[in-house]
C-alpha positions as CSV (number, residue, x, y, z in Angstrom):
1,X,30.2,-18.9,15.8
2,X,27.6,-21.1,13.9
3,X,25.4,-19.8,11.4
4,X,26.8,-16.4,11.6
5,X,29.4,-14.8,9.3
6,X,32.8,-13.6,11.2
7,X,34.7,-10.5,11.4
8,X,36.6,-10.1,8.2
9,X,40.2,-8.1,9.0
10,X,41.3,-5.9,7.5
11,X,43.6,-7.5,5.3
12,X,40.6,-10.2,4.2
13,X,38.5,-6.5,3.2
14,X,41.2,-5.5,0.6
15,X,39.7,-8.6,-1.4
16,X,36.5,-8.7,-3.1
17,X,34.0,-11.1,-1.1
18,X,32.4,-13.8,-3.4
19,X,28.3,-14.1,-3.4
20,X,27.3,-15.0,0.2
21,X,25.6,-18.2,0.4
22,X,22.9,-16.7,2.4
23,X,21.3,-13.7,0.9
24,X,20.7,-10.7,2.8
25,X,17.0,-9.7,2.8
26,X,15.5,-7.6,0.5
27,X,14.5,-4.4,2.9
28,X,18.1,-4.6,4.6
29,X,19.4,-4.2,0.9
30,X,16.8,-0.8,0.8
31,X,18.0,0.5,4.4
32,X,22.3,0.2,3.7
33,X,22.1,3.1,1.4
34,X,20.5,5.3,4.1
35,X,23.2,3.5,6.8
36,X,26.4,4.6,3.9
37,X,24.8,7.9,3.1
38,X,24.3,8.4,7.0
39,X,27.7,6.9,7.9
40,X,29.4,9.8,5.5
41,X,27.9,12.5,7.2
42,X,29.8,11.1,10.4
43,X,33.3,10.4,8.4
44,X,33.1,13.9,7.2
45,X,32.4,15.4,10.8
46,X,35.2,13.4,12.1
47,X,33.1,10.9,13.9
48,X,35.1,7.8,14.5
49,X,33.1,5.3,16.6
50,X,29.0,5.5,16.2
51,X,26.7,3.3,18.8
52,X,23.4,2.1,16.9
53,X,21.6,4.8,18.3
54,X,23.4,7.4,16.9
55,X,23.1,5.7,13.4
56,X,19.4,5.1,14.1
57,X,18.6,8.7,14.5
58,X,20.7,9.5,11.5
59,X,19.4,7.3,8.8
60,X,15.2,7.4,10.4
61,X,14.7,4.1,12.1
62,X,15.3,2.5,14.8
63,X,18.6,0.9,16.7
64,X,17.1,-2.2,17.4
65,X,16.7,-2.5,13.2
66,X,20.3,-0.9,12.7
67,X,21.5,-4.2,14.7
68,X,19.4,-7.0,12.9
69,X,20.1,-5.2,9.5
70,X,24.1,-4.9,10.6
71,X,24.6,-8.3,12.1
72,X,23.5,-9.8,8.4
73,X,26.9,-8.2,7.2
74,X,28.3,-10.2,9.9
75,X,29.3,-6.1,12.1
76,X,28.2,-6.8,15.5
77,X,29.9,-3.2,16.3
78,X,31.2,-3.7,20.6
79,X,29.2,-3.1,23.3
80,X,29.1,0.0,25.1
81,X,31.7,1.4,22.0
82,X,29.1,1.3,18.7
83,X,30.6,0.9,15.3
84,X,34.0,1.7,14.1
85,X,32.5,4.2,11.0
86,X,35.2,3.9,8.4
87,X,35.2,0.0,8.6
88,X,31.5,0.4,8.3
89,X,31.3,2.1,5.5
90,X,33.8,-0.1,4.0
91,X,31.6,-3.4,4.7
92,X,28.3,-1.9,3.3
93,X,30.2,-0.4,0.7
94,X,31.2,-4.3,-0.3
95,X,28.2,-5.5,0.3
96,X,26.5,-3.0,-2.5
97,X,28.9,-3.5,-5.3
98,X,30.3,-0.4,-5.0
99,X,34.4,-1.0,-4.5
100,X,34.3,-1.2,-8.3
101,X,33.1,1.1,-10.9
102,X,29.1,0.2,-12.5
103,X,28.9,1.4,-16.1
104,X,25.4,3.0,-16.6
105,X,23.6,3.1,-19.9
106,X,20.7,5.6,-19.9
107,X,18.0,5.5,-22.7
108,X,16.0,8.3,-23.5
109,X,17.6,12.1,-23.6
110,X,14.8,14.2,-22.8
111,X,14.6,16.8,-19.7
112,X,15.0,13.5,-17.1
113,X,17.5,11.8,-19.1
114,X,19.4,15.3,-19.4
115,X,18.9,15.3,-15.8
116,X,20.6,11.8,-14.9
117,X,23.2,12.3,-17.4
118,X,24.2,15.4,-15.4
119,X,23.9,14.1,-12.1
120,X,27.5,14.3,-10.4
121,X,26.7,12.4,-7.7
122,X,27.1,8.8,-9.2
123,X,30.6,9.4,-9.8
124,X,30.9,9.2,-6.1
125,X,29.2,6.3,-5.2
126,X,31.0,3.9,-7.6
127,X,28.5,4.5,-11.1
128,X,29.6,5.9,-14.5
129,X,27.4,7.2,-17.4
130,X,29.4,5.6,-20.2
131,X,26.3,5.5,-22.5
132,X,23.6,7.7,-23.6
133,X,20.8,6.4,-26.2
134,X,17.4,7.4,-28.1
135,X,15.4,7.1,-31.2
136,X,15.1,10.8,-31.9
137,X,17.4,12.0,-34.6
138,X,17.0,15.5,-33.3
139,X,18.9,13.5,-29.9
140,X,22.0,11.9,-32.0
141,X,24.9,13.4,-32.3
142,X,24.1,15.7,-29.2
143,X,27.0,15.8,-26.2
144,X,25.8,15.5,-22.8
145,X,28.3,16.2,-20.3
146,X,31.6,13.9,-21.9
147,X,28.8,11.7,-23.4
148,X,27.7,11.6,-27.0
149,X,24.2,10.6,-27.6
150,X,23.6,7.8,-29.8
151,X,21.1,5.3,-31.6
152,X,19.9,2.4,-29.3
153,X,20.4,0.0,-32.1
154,X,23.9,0.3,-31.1
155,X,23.6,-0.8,-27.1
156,X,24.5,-4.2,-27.9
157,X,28.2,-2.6,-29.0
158,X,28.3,-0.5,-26.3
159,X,27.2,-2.9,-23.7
160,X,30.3,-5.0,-24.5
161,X,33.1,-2.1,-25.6
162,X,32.0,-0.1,-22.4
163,X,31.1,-2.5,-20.2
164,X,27.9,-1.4,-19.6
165,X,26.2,-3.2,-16.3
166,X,22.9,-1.2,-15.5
167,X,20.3,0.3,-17.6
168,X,18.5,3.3,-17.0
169,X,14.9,4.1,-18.3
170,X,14.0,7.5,-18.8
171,X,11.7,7.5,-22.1
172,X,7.7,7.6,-22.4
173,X,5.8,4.9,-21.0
174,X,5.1,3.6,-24.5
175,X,8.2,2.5,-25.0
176,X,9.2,1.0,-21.9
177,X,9.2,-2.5,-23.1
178,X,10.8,-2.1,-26.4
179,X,13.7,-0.2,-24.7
180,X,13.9,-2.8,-21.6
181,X,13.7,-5.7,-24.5
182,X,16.6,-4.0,-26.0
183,X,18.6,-4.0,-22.6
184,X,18.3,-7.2,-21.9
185,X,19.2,-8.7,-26.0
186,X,22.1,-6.9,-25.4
187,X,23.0,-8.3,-22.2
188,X,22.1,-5.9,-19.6
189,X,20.4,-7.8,-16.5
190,X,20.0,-4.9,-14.4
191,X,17.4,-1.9,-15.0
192,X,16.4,1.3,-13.4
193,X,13.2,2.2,-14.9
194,X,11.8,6.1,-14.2
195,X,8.8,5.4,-16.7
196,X,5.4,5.8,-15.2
197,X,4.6,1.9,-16.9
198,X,5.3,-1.9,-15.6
199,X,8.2,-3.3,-17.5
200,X,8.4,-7.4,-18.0
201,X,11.4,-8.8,-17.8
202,X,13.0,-12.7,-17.7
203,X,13.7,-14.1,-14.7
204,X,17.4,-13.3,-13.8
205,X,17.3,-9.9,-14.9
206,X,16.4,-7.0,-11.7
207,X,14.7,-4.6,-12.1
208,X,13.6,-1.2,-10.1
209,X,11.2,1.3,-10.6
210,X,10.5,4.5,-9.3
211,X,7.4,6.3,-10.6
212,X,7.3,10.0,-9.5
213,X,3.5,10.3,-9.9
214,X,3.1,7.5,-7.7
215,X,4.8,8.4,-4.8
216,X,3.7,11.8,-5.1
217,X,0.2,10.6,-4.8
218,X,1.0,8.9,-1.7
219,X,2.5,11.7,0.0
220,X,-1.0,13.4,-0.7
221,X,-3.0,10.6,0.9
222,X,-0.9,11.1,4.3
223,X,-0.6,15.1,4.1
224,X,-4.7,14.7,3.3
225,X,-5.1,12.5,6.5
226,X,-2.7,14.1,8.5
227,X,-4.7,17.5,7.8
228,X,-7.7,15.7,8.6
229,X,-6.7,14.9,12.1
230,X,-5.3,18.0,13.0
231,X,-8.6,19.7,12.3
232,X,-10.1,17.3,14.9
233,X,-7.4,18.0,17.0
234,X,-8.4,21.8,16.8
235,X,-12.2,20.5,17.0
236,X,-12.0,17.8,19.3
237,X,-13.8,15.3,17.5
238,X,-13.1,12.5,15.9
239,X,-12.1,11.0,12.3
240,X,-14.5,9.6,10.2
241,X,-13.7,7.5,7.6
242,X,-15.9,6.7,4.6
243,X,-16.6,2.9,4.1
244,X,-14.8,1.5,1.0
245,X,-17.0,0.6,-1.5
């Protein structure tokens, strides 16, 4: 079938996929974590087949986006049957990265750090912490889980004896840029960054960030407006906005 990508069997899963020469989109990369997260829940009930509808309503959006997002793994699931899960979770799994193991450094061992250090859920989704790192001297030396805390100068070592693939920011904002100018020296060219500041990076080198504050303060704008209409609701007005200035 031209221009799409066929079925692989089951034999052709067992080995890894090289890059695809067309890359999937950007938000279809965001939804397949919500697909594999809501594709487990089914395994572990004992759901074998799932229609798009099913997987729609578990994962928050809807089927019609389940089979655009699906067909760009080349899953076309069978009509009036839905999806076979397991292989499912097999192909997005695949498509993520995540039939190997991701060494994870983390820098900065404060309260979030400690946090993320202790998180047991990346051990089942294919990530190890094999690296923790500060600046503090109070921090060296200190055990975190089966990690020992050490002195960032040493991340380019690590990177290479541990095989270290991802880096994880969890320090002030002030030093977002030293530690992320660190990463990538030492040949990291994928970051997670927690900090609450913008970290510049070369071009081949990903980065993600996820400010707390930030989307804390947009859940306030929607609980503020959805408050707002339900008093006129009650009053049975209407909503008025004030003009941006």
């Amino acid at each position: 079938m031209p221009g799409r990508f066929r079925l692989l069997s089951w034999d052709e899963q067992a080995v890894p996929s090289p890059v695809r020469n067309r890359s999937i989109p950007e938000a279809t990369v965001g939804r397949l974590p919500r697909y594999l997260q809501a594709l487990g829940g089914m395994a572990a009930e004992g759901t074998v087949m799932a229609s798009s509808e099913e997987l729609a309503l578990a994962a928050g959006v809807t089927s019609a986006k389940v089979r655009k997002d699906l067909s760009h793994l080349g899953s076309y699931g069978t009509r009036g049957v839905g999806y076979d899960v397991a292989y499912l979770i097999h192909q997005i799994r695949r498509e993520l990265g995540l039939t190997q193991d991701w060494g994870i450094a983390i820098a900065g061992i404060g309260n979030l750090g400690h946090a993320l250090a202790n998180y047991k859920g990346f051990g089942d989704r294919g990530f190890r912490v094999v690296a923790l790192v500060d600046v503090d001297p109070s921090k060296i030396g200190e055990r975190v889980g089966d990690v020992e805390v050490v002195h960032i100068d040493t991340l380019p070592e690590l990177v290479k004896e541990r095989g270290i693939a991802i880096g994880v920011i969890a320090t002030p904002a002030t030093a977002v840029q030293d530690v992320g100018d660190r990463m990538v020296a030492a040949g990291i060219r994928s970051i997670l960054n927690f900090a609450p500041a913008t970290l510049v990076v070369p071009t081949g080198v990903s980065v993600r960030s996820v400010d707390l504050a930030v989307e804390l303060q947009i859940l306030a704008y929607y609980e503020q407006r959805n408050a707002a209409l339900a008093d006129v609701r009650k009053g049975g007005g209407a909503v008025a906005f004030a003009p941006s200035r």
